[in-house]
N, C-alpha and C positions, 0 to 999 in steps of 0.2 A: 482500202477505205476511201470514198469517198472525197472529202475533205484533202487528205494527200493529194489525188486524181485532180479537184478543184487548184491547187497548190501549185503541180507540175505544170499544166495548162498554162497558170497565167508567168510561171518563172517563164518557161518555153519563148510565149509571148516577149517577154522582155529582150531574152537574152536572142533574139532573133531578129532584132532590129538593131541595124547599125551607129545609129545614134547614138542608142543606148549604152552599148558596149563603150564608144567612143569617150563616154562623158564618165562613164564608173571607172574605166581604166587608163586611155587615152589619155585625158586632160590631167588626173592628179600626176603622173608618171610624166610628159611631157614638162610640166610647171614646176618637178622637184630637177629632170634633169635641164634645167636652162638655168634653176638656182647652184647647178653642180657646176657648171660649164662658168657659171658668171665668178664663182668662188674656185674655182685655179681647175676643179676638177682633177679625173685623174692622167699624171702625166708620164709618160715613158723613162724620161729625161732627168725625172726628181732623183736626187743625190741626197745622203745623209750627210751631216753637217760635221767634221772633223778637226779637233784644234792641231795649227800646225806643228810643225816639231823645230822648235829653235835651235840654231849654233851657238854654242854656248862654248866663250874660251875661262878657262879659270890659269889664273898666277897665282901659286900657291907659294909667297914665301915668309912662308913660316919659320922657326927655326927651332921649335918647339921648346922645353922649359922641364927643368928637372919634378915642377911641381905636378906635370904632366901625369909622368907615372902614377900618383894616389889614383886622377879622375882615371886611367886606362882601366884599372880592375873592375872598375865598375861599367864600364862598357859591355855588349853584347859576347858572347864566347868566340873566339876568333878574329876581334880583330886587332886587324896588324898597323894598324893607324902608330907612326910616332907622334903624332900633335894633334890639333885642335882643328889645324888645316887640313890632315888629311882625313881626319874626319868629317871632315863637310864635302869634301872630293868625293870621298866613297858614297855617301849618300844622295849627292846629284848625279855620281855615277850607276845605281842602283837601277835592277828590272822596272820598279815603281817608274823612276822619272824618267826612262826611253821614251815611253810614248809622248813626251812630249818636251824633252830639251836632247839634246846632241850635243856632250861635252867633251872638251878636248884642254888639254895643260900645254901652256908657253913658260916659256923661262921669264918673261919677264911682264912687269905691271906695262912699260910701252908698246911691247908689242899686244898685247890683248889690245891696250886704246886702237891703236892703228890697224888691227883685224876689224873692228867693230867700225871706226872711219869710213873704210875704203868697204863699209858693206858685205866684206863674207864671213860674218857674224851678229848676228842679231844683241846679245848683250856678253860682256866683260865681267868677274867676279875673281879681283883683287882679293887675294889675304894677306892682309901684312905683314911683317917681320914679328912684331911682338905677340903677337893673335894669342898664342898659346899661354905664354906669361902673363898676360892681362886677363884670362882667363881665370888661370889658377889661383890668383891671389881673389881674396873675395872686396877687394878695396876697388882692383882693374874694371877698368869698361870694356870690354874686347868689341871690336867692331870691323867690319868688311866692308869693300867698296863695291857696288855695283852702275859700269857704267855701260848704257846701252844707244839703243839705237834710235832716235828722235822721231825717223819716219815709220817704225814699228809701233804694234799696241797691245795684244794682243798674246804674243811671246814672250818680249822682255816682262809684262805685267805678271803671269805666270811664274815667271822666274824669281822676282819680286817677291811674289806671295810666299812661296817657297822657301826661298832664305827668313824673312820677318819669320815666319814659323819656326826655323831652325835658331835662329837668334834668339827669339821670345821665350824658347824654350831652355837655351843656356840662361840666358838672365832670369830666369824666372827660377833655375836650382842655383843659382848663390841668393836672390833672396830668400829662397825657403830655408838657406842654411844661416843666414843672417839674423831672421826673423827666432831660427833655433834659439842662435847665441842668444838673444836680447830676453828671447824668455826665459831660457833656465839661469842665464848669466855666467853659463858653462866654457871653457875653451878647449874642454877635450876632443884631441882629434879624432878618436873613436865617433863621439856623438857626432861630429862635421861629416866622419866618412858615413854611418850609417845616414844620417840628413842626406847627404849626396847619391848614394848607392841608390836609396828610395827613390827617389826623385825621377833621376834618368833613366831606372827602372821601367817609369812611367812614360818617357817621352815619346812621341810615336813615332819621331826622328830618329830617334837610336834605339827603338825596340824592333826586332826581326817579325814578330807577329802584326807587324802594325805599319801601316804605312804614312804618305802624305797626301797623296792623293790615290782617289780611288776612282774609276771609270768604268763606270755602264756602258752595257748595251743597250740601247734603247730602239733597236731598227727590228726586236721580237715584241715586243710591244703589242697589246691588241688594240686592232687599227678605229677601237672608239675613242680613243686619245686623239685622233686626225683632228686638228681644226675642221676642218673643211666639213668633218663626217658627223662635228658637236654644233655645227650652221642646221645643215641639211639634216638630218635627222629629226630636229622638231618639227622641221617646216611639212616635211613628207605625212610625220605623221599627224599633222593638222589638215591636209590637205586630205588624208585620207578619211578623217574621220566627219569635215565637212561633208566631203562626196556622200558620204555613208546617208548623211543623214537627209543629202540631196535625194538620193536613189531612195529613202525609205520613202521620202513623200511623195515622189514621182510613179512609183511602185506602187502603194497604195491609192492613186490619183484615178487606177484603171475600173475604179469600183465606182467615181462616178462617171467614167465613162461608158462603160457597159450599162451603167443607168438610161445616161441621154440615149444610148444608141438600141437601147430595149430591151439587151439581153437580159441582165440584172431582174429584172421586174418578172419576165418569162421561168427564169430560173426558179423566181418564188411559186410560180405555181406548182413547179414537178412536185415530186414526193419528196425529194430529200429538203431535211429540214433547215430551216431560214440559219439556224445557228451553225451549221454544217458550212453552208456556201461561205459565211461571212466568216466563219472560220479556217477554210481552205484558202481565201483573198488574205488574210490576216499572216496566216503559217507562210502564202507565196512572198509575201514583203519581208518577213523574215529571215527566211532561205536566200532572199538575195541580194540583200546587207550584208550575211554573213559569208556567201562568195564574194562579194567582193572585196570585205576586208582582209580573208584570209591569200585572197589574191594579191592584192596589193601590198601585203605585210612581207608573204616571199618573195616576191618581186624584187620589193626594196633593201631586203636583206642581199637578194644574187645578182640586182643590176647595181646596186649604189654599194654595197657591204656597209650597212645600214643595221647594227646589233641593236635590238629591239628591247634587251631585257630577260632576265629570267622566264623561263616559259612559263610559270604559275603565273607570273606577273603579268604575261601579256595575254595570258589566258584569261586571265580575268577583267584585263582592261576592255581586250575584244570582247567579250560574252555581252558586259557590261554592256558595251557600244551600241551591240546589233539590237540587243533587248531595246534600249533609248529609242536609238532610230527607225526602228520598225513601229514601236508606239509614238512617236510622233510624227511618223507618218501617218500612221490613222486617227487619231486626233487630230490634226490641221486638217486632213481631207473631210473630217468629221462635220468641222464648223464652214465648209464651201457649201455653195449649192449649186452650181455649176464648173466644170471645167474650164470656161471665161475667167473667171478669177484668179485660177492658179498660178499663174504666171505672173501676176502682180503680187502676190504674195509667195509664191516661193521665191523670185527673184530677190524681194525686198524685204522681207522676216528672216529668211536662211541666210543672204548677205550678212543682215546687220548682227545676228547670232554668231556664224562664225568670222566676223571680222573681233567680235566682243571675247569669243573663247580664244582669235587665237594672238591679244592683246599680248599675254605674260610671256611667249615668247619672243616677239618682238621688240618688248620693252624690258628683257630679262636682266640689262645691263645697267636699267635705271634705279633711280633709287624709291619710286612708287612700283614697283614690279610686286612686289607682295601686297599690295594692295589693288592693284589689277586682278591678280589672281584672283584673291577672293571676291570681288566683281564679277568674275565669269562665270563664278557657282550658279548664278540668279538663274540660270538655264540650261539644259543638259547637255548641251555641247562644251562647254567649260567645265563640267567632270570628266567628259569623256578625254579633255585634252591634259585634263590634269592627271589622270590614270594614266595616259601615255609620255607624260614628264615625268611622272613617277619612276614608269620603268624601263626609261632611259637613263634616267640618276640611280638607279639598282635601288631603290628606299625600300623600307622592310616591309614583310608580306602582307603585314597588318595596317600597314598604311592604305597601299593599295586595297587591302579587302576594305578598311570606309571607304574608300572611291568607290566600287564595288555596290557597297551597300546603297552611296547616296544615287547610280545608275540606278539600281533595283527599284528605287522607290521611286523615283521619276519616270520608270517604266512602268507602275503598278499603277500609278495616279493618271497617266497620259493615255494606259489601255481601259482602264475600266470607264475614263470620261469619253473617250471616242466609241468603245462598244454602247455604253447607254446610248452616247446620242444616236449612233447608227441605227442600234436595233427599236428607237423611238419615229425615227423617220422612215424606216421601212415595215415599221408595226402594222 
């Protein structure tokens, strides 16, 4: 057909001059990698980040407490704990806590101080003589000393957090059993042991299914979590969808040139019809909006690892895009009447357009960003940027298909006002 023929002709055209190419792929692809390079980029070198693994000495002297035995029954099946102290051994001793303390028993509270002093140990965890007895009795405070290392932060804090937990959690089942007594006004030991049994049941210090802390991997991760890759990701695909709509007008700009230069005028007279040619010129600006954005969308996915999205989502943000920028290329070129002009006004209307669309990211941090946003609707580059925020944020399908729709109609309003005017001034 014809019109295709017309269509290939003038893409050929385009994509055969070096300029051209330079400016549709060249310049967004250079402009995203100096924003890579400026933002740490990718480096060889990067290390994941690992908490270290403290020395941890404990003095366990405890001496445990005949009231001992009721709390042991209720402990996990197995263990061999005599006291209170060695229950808190065992549990900083535990698979859980490797990954991040290294504990070791001294005989006494001054040597742990003096390990910890002289530095080959990051913090100390005293238990004292009565631990157990002060336990058992629901009157008792029981309490531990943790003395650590002053130019540490990090380790001994961990270790810290650890114990409060394990402590919160004994004192916290003599109040539940206290709170028993006061309500029923009961003092059968029965109800104290069931109160109790429950409780530590519960703790996630002394339950085997359950830990104190728990530790992700996070180096499987997909790599849109990157800082660097949640910078550069908008800016690419702002940069792309300006070009886009740079190349629509530049693309469509060849209709008045082949005007001034006579061909245009010559072509009306053949036999094939005036709606034919102007729709061949119309289909070529088309076609090469949408290579370039499908260009520069893989690109940025296999030079930057740049996840774009859902593909319905990015399917539709592009479709959207190429439809926009091809009709407002021919609409702007509609209202020139020479190619003199071009250049002051694509320079200075596409400037100000997308400096306008690509506001909300820029200013995504501030507290007017949603009102930015909705600012950049005024013009079709500001949906097309908001289609591709969209499915970089993954938002549901039905979001993006309004984007979609509000492209569709700024491409229906932008073609039918540049075909009038065309086919009125080549009447």
């Amino acid at each position: 057909m014809k019109i295709f023929d017309i269509a290939l002709k003038d893409m050929t055209r385009s994509f055969r001059s070096a300029f051209a190419l330079v400016f549709m792929f060249g310049v967004p692809l250079l402009m995203t990698g100096m924003f890579y390079v400026m933002f740490g980029g990718p480096s060889k070198d990067k290390q994941t980040y690992s908490l270290p693994v403290t020395s941890v000495v404990v003095a366990n002297l405890d001496h445990g407490d005949p009231g001992f035995d009721s709390v042991k029954a209720f402990l996990p099946a197995g263990t061999q704990a005599r006291s209170m102290g060695e229950v808190v051994v065992s549990i900083l001793q535990s698979k859980d806590m490797a990954t991040v303390m290294q504990v070791s028993i001294v005989d006494s509270a001054e040597e742990a101080r003096a390990l910890v002093d002289d530095q080959n140990a990051g913090a100390a965890i005293i238990i004292p003589v009565d631990f157990s007895s002060r336990f058992s009795t629901l009157e008792g405070q029981a309490s531990l000393e943790l003395y650590k290392d002053p130019t540490l932060t990090i380790g001994p804090g961990i270790v810290q957090s650890v114990l409060a937990q394990i402590m919160d959690g004994m004192s916290a089942a003599k109040i539940a059993v206290n709170v028993t007594l006061k309500q029923t006004g009961s003092t059968d030991p029965e109800l104290i042991s069931l109160t109790m049994q429950k409780y530590l049941a519960s703790l996630p210090s002394l339950n085997q299914q359950r830990s104190l802390i728990e530790l992700h991997d996070v180096s499987a991760q997909k790599k849109s979590s990157s800082p660097i890759l949640t910078i550069i990701a908008p800016i690419m695909g702002w940069l792309t969808i300006f070009y886009a709509f740079f190349t629509g007008a530049s693309t469509a700009q060849t209709i008045l040139k082949e005007d001034e230069e006579g061909t245009l005028p010559r072509l009306f007279t053949t036999p094939t019809p005036q709606s034919t040619i102007l729709g061949g010129k119309f289909l070529a600006v088309g076609l090469t909006v949408f290579v370039q954005m499908v260009v520069l969308l893989v690109l940025g996915r296999l030079i930057f690892g740049i996840p774009w999205g859902a593909l319905a989502s990015v399917s539709l943000v592009t479709v959207g895009t190429i439809f926009a920028a091809a009709t407002f290329g021919i609409f702007l070129n509609s209202l020139l009447k020479s190619t003199k002009q071009s250049g002051l006004v694509f320079g200075g209307l596409l400037t100000v357009m997308g400096m306008l669309a690509g506001i909300p990211i820029f200013a995504s941090g501030s507290s007017s960003a949603g009102t930015f946003a909705t600012v950049s609707l005024i013009e079709p580059v500001g949906w097309a940027v908001r289609g591709l925020l969209q499915g970089l944020k993954g938002s549901p399908l039905n979001e993006v298909l309004l984007t979609f729709l509000g492209l569709i109609t700024w491409s229906i309003v932008l073609f039918v006002l540049g075909v009038l005017r065309f086919q009125k001034r080549y009447a």
